[in-house]
C-alpha positions in Angstrom: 31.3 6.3 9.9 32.6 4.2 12.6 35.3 1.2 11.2 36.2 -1.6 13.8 39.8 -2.3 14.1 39.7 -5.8 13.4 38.0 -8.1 11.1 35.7 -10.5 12.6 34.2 -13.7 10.6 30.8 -13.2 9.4 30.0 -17.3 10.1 31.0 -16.6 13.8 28.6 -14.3 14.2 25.8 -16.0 12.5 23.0 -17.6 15.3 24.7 -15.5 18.2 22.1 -14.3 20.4 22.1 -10.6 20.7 21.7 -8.5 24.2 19.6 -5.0 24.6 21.7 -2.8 26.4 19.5 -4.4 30.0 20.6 -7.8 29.1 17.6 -9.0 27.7 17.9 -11.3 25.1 16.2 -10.1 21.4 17.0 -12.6 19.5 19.7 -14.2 17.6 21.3 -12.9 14.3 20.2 -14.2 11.4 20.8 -12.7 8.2 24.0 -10.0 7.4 23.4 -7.7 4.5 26.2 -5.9 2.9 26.4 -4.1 0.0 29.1 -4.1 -3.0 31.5 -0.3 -2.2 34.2 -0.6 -5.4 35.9 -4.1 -4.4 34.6 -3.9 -1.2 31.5 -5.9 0.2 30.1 -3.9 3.4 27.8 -4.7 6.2 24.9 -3.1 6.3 22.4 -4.2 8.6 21.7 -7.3 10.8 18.4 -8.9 10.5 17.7 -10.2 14.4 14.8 -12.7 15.5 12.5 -15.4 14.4 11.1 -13.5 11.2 14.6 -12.9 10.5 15.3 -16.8 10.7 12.3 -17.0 8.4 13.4 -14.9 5.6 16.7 -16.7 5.8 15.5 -20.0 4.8 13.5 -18.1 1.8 10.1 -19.0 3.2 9.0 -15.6 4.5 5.3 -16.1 3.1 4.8 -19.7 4.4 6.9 -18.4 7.8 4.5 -15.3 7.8 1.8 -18.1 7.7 3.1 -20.3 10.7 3.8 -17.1 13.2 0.1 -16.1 12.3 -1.1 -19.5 13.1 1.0 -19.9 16.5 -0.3 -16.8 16.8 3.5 -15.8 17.5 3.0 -12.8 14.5 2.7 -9.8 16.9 5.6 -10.6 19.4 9.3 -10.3 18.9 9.0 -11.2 15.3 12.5 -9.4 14.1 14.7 -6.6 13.7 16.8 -4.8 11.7 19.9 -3.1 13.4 21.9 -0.5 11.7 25.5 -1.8 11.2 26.4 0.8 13.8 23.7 0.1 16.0 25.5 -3.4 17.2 28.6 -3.7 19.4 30.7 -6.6 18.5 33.6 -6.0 20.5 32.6 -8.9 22.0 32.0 -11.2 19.3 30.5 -14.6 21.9 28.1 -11.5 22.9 26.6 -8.8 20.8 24.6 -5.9 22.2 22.8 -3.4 20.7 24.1 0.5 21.2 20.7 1.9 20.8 17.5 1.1 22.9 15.4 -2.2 21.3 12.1 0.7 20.2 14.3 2.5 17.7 15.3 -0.6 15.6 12.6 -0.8 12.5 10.9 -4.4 13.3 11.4 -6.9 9.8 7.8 -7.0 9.1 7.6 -4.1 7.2 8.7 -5.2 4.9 7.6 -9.1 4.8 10.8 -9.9 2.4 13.8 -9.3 4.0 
């Protein structure tokens, strides 16, 4: 398990755009899920992308609905990365540690 040495606030890292290790740009982080360790709340995953963004606002069925009719569905619909898939040493630019094809893509799930 790998622990960061300092804390960084969860609102600053909110709609940051987030860089594949070639500087592409995959979209921008949308959703953090932790989970409840003792009296601890830990991050879990990231949720990255426009499906992501969806799911946020609680409308993933009517947001499933508008990517299909702007036909945007198929592309760059969202990600999930790994808590220890994302760099955040730099907190104005996070970048993924793993190639973009090994995060699992939102949609899989169609619920967040």
């Amino acid at each position: 398990m790998i622990v960061q040495s300092r804390l960084t606030n969860l609102e600053l890292l909110v709609g940051r755009p987030v860089l594949a290790a070639d500087g592409r740009r995959i979209g921008r982080i949308e959703e953090i899920r932790a989970q409840q360790q003792g009296d601890d709340l830990v991050v879990v995953e990231y949720h990255v992308g426009g499906y992501a963004s969806l799911v946020r606002l609680s409308a993933s069925r009517m947001g499933s609905a508008v990517l299909g009719l702007f036909h945007l569905r198929d592309r760059n619909g969202g990600y999930r990365v790994p808590w220890d898939r994302l760099d955040l040493s730099d907190v104005e630019r996070p970048r993924l540690r793993c190639p973009v094809d090994d995060l699992a893509p939102l949609e899989q799930d169609r619920g967040g």
